[in-house]
BAFI-3210 file (N, C-alpha, C; in Angstrom, 3 decimals, decimal comma, padded with zeros to 6 digits):
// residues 198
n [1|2|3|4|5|6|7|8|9|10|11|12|13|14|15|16|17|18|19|20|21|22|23|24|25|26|27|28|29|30|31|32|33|34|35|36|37|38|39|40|41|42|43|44|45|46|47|48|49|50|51|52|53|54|55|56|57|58|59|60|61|62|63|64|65|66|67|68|69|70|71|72|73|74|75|76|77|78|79|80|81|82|83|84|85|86|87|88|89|90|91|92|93|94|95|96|97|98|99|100|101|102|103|104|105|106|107|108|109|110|111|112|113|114|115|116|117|118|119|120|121|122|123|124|125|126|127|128|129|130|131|132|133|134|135|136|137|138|139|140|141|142|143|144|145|146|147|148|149|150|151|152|153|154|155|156|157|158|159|160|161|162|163|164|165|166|167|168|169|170|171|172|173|174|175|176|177|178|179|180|181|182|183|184|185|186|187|188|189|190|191|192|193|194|195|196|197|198]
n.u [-014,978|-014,128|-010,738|-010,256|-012,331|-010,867|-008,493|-009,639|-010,831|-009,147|-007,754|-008,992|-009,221|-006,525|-006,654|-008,401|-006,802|-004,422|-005,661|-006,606|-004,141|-002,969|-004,647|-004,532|-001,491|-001,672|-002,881|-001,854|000,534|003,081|006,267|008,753|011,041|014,562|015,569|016,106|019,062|020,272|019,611|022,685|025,265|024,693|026,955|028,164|029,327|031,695|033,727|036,441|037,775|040,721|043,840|045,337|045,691|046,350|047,297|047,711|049,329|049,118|051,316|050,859|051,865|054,766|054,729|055,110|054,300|053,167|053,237|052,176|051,530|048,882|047,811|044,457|042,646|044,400|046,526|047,457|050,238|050,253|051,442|049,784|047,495|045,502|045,352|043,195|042,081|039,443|037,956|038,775|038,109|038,300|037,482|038,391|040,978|039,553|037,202|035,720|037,189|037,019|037,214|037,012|037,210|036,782|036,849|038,562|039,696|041,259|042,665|044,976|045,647|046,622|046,614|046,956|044,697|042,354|040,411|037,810|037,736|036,812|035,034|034,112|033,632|035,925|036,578|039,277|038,998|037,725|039,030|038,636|036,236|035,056|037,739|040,113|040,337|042,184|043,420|046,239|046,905|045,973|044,390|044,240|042,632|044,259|045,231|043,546|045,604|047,352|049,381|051,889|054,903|055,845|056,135|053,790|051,686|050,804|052,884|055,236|055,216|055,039|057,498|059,189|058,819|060,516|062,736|063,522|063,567|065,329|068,092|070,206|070,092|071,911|072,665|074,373|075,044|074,410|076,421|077,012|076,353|076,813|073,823|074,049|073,709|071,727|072,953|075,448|078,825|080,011|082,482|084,757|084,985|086,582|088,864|091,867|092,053|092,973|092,484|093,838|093,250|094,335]
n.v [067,960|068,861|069,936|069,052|067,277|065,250|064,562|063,453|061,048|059,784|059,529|057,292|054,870|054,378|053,921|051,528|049,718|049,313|048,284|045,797|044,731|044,235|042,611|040,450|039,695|038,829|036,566|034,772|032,299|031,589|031,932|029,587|028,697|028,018|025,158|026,056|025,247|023,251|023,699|025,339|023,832|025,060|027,635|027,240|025,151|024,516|025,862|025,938|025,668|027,208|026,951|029,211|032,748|035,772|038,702|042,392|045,499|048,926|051,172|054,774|055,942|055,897|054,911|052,628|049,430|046,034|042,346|040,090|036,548|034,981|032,372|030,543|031,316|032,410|035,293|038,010|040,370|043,990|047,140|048,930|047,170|044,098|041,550|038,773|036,332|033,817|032,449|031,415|031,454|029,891|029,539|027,009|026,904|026,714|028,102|031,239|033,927|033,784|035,356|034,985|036,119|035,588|038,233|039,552|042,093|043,835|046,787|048,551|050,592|053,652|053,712|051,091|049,394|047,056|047,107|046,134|047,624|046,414|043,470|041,059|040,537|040,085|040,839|039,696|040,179|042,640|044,694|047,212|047,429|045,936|046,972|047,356|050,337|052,608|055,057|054,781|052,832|050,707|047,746|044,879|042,034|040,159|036,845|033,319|031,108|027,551|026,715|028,263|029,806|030,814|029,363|027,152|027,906|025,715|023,813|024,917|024,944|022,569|021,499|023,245|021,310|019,016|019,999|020,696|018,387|016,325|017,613|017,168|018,702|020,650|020,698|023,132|023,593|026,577|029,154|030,574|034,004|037,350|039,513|042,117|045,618|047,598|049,660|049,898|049,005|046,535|044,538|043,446|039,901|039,470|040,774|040,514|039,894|042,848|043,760|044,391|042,346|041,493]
n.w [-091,601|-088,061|-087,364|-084,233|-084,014|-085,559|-084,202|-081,897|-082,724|-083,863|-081,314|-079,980|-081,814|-081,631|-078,628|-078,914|-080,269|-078,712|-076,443|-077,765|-078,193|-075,915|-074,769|-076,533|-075,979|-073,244|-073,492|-075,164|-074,787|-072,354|-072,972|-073,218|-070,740|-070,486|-068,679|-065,450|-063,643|-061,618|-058,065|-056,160|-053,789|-050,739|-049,476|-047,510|-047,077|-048,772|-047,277|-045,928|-043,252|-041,103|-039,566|-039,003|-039,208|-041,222|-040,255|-041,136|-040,518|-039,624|-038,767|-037,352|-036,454|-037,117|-039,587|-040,883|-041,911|-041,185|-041,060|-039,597|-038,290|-036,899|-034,592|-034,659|-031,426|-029,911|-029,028|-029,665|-030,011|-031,009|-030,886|-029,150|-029,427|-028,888|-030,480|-031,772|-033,345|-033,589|-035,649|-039,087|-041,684|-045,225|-048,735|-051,479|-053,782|-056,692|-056,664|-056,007|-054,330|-050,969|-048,048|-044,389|-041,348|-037,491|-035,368|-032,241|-030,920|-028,141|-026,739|-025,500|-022,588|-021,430|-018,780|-018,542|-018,406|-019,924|-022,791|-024,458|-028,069|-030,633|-031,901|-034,081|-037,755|-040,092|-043,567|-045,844|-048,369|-048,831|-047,301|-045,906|-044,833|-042,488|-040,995|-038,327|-036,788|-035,414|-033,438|-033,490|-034,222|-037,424|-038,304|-040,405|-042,100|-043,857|-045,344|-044,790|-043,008|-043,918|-042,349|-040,685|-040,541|-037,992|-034,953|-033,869|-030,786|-028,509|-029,419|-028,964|-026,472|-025,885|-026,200|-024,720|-021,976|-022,807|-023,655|-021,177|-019,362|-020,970|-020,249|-017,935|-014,627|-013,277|-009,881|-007,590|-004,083|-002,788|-001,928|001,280|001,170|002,386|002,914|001,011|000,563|-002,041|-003,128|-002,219|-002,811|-005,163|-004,564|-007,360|-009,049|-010,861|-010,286|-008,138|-004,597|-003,168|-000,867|002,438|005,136|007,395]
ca.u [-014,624|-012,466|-009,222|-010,484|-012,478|-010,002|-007,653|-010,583|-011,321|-007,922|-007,122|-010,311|-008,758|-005,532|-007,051|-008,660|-005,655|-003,591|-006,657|-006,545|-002,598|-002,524|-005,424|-003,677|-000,346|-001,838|-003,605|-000,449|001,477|004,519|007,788|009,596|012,564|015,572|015,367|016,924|019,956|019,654|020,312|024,412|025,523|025,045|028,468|028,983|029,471|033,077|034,701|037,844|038,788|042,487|044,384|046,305|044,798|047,275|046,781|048,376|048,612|050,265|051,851|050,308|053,536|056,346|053,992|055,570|053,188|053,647|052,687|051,922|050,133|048,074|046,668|043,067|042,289|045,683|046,324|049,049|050,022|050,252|051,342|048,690|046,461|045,331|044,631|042,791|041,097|038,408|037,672|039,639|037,625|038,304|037,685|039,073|041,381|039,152|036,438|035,483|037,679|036,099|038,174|036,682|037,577|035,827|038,474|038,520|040,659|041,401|043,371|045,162|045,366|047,537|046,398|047,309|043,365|042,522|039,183|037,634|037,483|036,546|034,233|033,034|034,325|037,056|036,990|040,262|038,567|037,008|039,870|037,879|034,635|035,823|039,161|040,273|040,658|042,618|044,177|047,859|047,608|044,800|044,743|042,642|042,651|045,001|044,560|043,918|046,563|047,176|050,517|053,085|056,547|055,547|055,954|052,191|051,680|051,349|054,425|056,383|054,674|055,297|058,948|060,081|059,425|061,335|064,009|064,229|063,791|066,371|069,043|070,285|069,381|073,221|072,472|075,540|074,979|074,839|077,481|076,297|076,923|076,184|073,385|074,692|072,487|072,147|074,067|077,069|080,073|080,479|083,849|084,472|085,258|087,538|090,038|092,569|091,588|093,733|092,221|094,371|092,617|095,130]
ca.v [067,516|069,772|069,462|068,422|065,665|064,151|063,695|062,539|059,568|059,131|058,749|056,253|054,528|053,973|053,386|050,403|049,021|049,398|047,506|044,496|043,756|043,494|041,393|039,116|039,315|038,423|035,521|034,150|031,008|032,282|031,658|028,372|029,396|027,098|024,889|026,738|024,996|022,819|024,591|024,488|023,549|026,034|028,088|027,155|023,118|024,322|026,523|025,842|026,397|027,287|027,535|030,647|034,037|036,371|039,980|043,415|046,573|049,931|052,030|055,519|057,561|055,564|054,547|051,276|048,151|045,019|041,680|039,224|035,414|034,451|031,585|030,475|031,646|033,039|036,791|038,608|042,210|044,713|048,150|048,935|046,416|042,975|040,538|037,303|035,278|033,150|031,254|031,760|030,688|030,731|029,020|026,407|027,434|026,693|029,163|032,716|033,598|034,824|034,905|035,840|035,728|036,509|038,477|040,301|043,194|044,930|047,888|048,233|052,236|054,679|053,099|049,848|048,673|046,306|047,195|045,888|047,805|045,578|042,136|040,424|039,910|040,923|039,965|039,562|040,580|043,875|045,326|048,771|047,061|046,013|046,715|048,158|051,774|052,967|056,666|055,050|051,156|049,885|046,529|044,303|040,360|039,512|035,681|032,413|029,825|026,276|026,652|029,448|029,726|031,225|027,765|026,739|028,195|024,405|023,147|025,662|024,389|020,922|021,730|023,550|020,656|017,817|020,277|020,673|016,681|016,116|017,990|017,370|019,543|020,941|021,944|023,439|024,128|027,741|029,575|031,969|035,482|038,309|040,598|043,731|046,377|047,493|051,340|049,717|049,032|045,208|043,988|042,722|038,962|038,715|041,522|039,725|040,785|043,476|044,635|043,810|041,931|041,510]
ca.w [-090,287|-087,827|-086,868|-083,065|-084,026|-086,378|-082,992|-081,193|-083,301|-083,792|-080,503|-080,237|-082,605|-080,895|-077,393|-079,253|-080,848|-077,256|-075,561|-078,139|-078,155|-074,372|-074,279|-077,084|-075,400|-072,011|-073,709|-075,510|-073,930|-071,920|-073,570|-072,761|-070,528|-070,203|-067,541|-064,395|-063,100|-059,714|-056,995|-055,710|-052,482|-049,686|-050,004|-045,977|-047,206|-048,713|-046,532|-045,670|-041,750|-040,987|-037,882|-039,111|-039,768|-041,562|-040,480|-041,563|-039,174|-039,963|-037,306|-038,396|-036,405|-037,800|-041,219|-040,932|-042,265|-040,452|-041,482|-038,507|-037,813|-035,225|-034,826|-033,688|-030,318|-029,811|-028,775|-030,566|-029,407|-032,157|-030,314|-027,901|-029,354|-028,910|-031,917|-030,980|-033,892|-033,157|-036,840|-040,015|-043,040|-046,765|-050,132|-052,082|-054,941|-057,484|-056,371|-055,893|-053,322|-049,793|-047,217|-043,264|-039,871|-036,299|-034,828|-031,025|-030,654|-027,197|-026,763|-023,672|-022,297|-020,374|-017,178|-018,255|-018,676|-021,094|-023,259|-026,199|-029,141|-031,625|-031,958|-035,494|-039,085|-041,029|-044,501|-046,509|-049,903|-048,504|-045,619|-045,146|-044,482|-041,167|-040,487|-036,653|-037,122|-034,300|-033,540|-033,586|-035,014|-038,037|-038,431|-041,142|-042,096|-045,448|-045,017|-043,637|-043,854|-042,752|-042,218|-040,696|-040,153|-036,814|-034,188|-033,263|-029,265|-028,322|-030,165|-027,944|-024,893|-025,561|-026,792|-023,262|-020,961|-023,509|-023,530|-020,115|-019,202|-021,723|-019,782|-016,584|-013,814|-012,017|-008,797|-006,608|-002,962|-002,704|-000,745|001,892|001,213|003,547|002,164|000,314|000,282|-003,586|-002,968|-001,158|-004,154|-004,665|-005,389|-009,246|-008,324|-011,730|-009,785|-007,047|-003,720|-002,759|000,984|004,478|006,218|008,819]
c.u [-013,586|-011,629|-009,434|-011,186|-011,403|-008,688|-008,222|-010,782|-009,948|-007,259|-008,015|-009,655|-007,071|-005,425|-007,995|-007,657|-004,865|-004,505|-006,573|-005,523|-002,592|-003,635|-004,672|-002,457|-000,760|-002,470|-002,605|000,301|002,319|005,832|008,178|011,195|013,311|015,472|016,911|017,601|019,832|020,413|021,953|023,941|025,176|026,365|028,623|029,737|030,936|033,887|035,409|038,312|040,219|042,866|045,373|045,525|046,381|046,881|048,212|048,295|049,922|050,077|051,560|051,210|054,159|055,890|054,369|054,443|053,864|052,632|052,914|050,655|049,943|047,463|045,440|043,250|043,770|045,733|048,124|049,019|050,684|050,577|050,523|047,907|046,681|044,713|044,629|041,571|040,258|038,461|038,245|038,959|037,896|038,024|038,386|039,629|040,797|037,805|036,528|036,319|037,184|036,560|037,997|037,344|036,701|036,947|037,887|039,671|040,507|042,579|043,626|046,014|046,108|047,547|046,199|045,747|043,085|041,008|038,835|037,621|036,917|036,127|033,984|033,923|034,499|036,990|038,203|040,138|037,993|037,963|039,260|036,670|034,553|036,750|038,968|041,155|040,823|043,514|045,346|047,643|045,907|045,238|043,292|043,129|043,401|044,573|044,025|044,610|046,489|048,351|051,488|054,637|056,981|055,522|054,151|052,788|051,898|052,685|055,514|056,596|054,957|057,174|059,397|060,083|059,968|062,355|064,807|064,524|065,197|067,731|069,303|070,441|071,406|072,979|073,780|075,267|075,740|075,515|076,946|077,003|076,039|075,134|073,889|073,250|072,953|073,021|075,195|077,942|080,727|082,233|083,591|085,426|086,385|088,577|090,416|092,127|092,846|093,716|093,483|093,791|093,492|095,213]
c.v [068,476|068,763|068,896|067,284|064,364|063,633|063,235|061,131|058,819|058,432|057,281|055,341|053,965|053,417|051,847|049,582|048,845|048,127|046,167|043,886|043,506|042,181|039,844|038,758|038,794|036,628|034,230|033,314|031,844|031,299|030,536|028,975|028,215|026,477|025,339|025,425|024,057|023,788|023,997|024,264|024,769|026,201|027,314|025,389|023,435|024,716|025,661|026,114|025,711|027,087|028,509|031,430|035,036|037,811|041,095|044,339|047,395|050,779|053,753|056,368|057,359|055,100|053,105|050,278|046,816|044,013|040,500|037,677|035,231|033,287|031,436|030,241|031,735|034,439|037,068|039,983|042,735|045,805|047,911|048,020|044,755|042,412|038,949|036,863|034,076|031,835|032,165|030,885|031,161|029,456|027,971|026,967|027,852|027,591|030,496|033,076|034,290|034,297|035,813|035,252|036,792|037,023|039,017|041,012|044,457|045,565|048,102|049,781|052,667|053,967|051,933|048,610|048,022|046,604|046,725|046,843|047,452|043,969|041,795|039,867|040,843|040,392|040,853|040,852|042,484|044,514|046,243|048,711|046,896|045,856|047,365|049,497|052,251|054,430|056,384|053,845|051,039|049,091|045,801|042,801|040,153|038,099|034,862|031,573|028,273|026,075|028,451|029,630|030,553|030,045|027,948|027,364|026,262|023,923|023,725|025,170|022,971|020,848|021,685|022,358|019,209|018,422|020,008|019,242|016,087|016,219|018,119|018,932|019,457|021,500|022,126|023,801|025,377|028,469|030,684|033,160|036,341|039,461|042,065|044,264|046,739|048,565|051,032|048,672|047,206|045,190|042,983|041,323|038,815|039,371|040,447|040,906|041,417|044,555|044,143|043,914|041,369|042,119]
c.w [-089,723|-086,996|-085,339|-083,257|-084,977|-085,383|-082,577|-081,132|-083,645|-082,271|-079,396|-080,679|-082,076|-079,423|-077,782|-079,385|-079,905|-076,663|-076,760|-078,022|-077,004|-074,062|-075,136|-076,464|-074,015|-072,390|-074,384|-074,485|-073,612|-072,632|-073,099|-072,061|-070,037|-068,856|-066,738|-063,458|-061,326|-058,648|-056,396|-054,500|-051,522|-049,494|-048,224|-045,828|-047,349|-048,559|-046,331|-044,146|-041,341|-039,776|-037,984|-039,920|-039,897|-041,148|-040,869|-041,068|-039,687|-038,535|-038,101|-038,078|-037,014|-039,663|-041,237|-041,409|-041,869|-040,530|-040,356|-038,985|-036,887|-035,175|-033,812|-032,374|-029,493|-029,327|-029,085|-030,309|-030,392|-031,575|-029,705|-028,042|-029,337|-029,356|-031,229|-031,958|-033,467|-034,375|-037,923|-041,056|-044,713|-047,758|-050,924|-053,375|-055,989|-057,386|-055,792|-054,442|-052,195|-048,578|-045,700|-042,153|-038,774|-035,524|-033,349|-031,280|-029,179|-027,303|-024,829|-023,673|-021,571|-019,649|-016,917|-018,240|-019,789|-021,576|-024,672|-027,260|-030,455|-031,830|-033,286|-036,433|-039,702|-042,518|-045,587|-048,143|-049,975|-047,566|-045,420|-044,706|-043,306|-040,696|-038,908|-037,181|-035,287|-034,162|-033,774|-034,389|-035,878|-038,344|-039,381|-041,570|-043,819|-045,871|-044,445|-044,323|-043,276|-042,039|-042,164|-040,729|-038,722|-035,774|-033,371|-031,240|-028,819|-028,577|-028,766|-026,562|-024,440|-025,568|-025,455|-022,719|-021,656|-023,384|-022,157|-019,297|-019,333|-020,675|-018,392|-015,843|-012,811|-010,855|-008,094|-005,373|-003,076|-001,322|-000,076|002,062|002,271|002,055|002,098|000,363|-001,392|-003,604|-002,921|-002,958|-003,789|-005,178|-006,697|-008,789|-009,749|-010,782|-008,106|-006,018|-003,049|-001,128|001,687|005,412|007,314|009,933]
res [x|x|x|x|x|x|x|x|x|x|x|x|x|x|x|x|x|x|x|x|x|x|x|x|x|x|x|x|x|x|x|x|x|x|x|x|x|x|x|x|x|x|x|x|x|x|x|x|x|x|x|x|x|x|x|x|x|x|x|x|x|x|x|x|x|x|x|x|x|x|x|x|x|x|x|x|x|x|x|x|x|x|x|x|x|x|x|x|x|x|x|x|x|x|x|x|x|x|x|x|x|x|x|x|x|x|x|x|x|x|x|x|x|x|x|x|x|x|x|x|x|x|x|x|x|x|x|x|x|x|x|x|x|x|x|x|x|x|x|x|x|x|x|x|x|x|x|x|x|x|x|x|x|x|x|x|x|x|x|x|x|x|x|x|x|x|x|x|x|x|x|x|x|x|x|x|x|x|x|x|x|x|x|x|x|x|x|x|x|x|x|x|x|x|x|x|x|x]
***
C-alpha cells in the first residue's frame, strides 16, 4: 500500500468517526440547567428622586474646583454658565449605586445672550460621559441629595414676607430737599454748618 492511500483511508476513517459523534451528541438530551431566577423588578421601581443635585465645576484659569447644590428646577450660575436640574435620581444604599440627573446648562456670552449649551444626562458614576466641557468652566453631576445646607429657593421666599410682616413698617415724612446735581460738592451733614448766610 502507498503512503497516499494510507492518508486517504485514514482520513475516511476519521470523516466517519466526526460524522457519528455529532449525530450522537445532537441526539443526546440537553443538560438540565438550574432553574433561571425570576425576573427582578424593573431597576426604574427603586429609584430614589431627590430635590438636590450636587454638582462640581472647575474654573480652568484660576484651576479652582467648586462644589455647589441646586435644587430641582432651580438655576445656579457657575461663571458664565447656567446650571438648572430638571430630575435628580439615585439608588438606595443597599444597591449598585447609579446616580443621574437631566440637567440644562446655558452659557451666557460677551453680548450678554443667553444660549444653551447643554440638554440631557449627567451621571454621577461616569463624570466624562456627559459632563459640560466648556473653554473656561466644566461642570459634571457628583450627587443627588435630599437634603442641603443651602436654604430651599421657596423657604427663602416664604421667609422674606414673615420677616417683613413681623416688623413694623417706620415711615417718616420726607423732608424736601432741592435737587443737587451729582458734580456739585454736597455738604457732610456730620460737619457744623459753617457758611454766612447773612
Amino acid at each position: 500500500m502507498s503512503f497516499f492511500n494510507r492518508i486517504s483511508t485514514g482520513g475516511l476513517t476519521l470523516a466517519a468517526g466526526l460524522a457519528v459523534s455529532t449525530a450522537a451528541f445532537a441526539a443526546s438530551p440537553a443538560p438540565a440547567t438550574p432553574a433561571a431566577p425570576a425576573p427582578a423588578a424593573p431597576a426604574g421601581s427603586d429609584r430614589i428622586t431627590n430635590p438636590v443635585a450636587e454638582f462640581a465645576g472647575i474654573d480652568k484659569i484660576t484651576g479652582r474646583i467648586i462644589t455647589f447644590d441646586v435644587y430641582i428646577d432651580e438655576t445656579v450660575q457657575f461663571g458664565a454658565l447656567q446650571v438648572t436640574p430638571r430630575v435628580c435620581y439615585s439608588r438606595p444604599q443597599n444597591e449598585e449605586p447609579k446616580t443621574d440627573s437631566f440637567v440644562e446648562v446655558d452659557e451666557i456670552t460677551l453680548d450678554r445672550k443667553i444660549r444653551r449649551i447643554f440638554t440631557g444626562w449627567m451621571f454621577a458614576e461616569s463624570p466624562g460621559l456627559n459632563a459640560v466641557e466648556h473653554a473656561v468652566y466644566d461642570v459634571w453631576l457628583k450627587e443627588c441629595k435630599q437634603k442641603s445646607d443651602v436654604p430651599a429657593p421657596d423657604a427663602t421666599k416664604a421667609d422674606a414676607p414673615k420677616a417683613d410682616a413681623s416688623k413694623p413698617v417706620a415711615t417718616k415724612p420726607a423732608a424736601a430737599k432741592p435737587a443737587a446735581s451729582p458734580d456739585a460738592e454736597q455738604p457732610d451733614p456730620t460737619q457744623p454748618d459753617t457758611s454766612d448766610a447773612n
